[in-house]
C-alpha positions in Angstrom: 15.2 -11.0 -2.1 18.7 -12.2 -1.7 18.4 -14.1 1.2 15.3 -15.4 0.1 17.3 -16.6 -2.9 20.0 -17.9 -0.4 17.2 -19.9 1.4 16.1 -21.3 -1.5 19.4 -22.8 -2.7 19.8 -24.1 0.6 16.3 -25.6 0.7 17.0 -27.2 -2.7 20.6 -28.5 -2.1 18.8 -30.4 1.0 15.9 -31.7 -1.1 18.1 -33.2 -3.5 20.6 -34.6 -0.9 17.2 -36.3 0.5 16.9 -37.6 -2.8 19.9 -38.9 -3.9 20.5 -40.8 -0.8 17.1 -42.4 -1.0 18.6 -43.6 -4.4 21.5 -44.7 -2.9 19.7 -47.0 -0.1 18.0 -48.4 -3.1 20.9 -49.3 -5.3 21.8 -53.4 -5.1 25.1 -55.0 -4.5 26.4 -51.6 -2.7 27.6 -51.1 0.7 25.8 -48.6 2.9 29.4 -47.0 3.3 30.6 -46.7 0.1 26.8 -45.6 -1.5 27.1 -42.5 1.0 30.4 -41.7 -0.1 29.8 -41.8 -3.3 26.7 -39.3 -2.8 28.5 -36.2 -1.0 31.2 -36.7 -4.5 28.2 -36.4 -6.6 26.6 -33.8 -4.7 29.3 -30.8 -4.6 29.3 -27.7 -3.4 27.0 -25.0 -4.9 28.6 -23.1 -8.0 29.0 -19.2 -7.6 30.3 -16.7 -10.1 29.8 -12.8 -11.1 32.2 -11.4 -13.8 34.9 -11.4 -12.2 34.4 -13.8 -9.6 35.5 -12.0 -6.7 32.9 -9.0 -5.7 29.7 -10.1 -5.4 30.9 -13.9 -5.7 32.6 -13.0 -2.8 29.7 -11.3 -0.5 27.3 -14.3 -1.8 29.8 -16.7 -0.1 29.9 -14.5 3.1 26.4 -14.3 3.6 26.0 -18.1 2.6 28.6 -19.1 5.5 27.2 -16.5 8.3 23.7 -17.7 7.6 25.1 -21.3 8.4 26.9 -19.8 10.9 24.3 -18.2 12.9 22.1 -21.4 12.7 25.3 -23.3 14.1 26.3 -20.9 16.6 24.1 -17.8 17.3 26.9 -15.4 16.0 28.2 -13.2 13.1 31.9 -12.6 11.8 31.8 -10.8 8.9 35.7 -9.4 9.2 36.9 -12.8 9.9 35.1 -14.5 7.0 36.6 -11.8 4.3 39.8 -12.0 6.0 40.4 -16.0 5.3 38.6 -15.3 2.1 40.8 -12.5 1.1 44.3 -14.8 2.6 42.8 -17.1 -0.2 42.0 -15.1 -3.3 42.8 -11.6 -3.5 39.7 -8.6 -3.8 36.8 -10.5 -2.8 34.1 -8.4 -1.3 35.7 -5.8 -3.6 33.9 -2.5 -2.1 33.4 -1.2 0.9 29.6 -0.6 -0.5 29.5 -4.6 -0.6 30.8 -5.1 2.9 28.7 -2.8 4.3 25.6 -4.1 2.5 26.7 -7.8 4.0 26.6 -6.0 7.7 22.6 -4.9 6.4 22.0 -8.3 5.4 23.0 -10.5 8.0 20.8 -7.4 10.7 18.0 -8.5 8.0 18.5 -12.1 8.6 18.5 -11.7 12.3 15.9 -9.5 12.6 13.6 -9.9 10.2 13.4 -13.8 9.9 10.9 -16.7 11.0 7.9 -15.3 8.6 7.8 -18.3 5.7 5.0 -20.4 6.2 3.4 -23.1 4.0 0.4 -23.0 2.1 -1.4 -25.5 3.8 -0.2 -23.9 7.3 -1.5 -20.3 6.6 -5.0 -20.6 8.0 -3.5 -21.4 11.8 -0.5 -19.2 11.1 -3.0 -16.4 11.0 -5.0 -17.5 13.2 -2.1 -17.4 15.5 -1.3 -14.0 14.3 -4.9 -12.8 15.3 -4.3 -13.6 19.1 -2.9 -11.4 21.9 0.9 -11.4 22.1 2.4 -13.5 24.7 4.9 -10.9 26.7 7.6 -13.3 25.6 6.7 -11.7 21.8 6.6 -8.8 23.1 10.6 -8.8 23.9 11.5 -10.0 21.0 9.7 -7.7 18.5 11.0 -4.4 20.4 14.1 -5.1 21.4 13.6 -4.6 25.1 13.5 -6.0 28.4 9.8 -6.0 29.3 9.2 -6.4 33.1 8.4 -9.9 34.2 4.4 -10.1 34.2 4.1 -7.4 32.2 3.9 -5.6 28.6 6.7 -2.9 28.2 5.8 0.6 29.8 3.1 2.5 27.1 2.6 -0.1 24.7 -0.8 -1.7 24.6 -1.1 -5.1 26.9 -3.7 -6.3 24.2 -1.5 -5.8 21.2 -1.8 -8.9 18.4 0.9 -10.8 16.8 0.0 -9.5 13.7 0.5 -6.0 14.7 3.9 -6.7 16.0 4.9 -8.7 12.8 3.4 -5.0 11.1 5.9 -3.1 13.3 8.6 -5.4 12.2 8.0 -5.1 8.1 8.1 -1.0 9.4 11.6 -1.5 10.8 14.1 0.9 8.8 17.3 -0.9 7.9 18.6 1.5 5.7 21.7 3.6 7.9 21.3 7.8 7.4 24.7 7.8 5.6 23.3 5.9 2.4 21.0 9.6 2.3 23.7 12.1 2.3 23.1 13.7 -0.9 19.6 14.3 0.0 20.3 15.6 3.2 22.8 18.6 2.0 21.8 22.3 2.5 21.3 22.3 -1.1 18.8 19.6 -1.7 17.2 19.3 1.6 14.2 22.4 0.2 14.1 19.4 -3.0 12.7 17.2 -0.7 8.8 17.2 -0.7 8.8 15.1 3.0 11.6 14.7 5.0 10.9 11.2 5.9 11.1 10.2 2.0 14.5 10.8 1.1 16.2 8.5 -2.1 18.8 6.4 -1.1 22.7 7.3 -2.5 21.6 4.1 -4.8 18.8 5.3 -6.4 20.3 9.0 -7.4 
């Protein structure tokens, strides 16, 4: 939900840039120049605050400038970016539950992303999604090197695109550590199934 949220913001940020500079081609008597300069003064940056402005304001801002980053440049520094944040304001990302869960969310964001489609583009999307996966899919969905000319070893050559994108709404994010209470001598007969355990969150 987050980086949907993220996405959004973005999304709408670049709408209403779209907008106001449309406006500003319109406007008479200005020059092209000075009507753009006056647009990126109008439109500032986006506005973020928790309570104290320094915990989750800060991870919000982390994962707002590593999304931008991967897009830019295909790579992730999550130590760097609270570093120069930290030289600037003291405590942001306050816990190390909050940096960790920016380390979840930007493996989220690389893994799990591509799947928003429009309305009026769903019917070929799944139509798309009902077709044999190219080998080329393959790779990317599991992780591995498959063979050139081939499907990787004992997985089905005839697998669809939609199963793969099922495999990938299956993948497990959550790390073992965030289930250590459940997984103590003394709770693990509490658990009815040992592959349902609750999260150190949710206790």
């Amino acid at each position: 939900p987050l980086l949907l949220f993220i996405r959004q913001v973005c999304q709408a940020r670049q709408a209403l840039r779209a907008k106001q500079s449309q406006r500003g081609g319109q406007e008479n008597g200005i020059s092209e120049g000075f009507s753009q300069n006056t647009l990126s003064n109008r439109l500032g940056p986006t506005v973020v605050h928790c309570s104290a402005g320094v915990g989750r304001t800060g991870a919000f801002i982390v994962i707002d400038s590593q999304l931008d980053r991967i897009r830019a440049e295909n790579t992730v520094d999550i130590f760097g970016a609270v570093s120069r944040m930290r030289s600037q304001r003291n405590f942001m990302v306050q816990t190390e539950q909050q940096y960790a869960f920016l380390y979840e969310v930007m493996v989220e964001a690389v893994q799990l992303t591509g799947s928003e489609v429009s309305a009026h583009s769903l019917y070929n999307y799944v139509m798309k999604l009902r077709q044999t996966a190219p080998t080329s899919m393959l790779s990317m969905y599991l992780g591995d090197h498959v063979p050139r000319g081939g499907a990787k070893p004992n997985f089905p050559q005839n697998i669809t695109a939609l199963e793969l994108e099922f495999q990938r709404v299956s993948i497990n994010l959550q790390i073992s550590s965030q289930c250590t209470s459940a997984l103590l001598p003394e709770n693990r007969n509490k658990n009815r199934l040992d592959s349902v355990l609750p999260y150190e969150s949710n206790r």
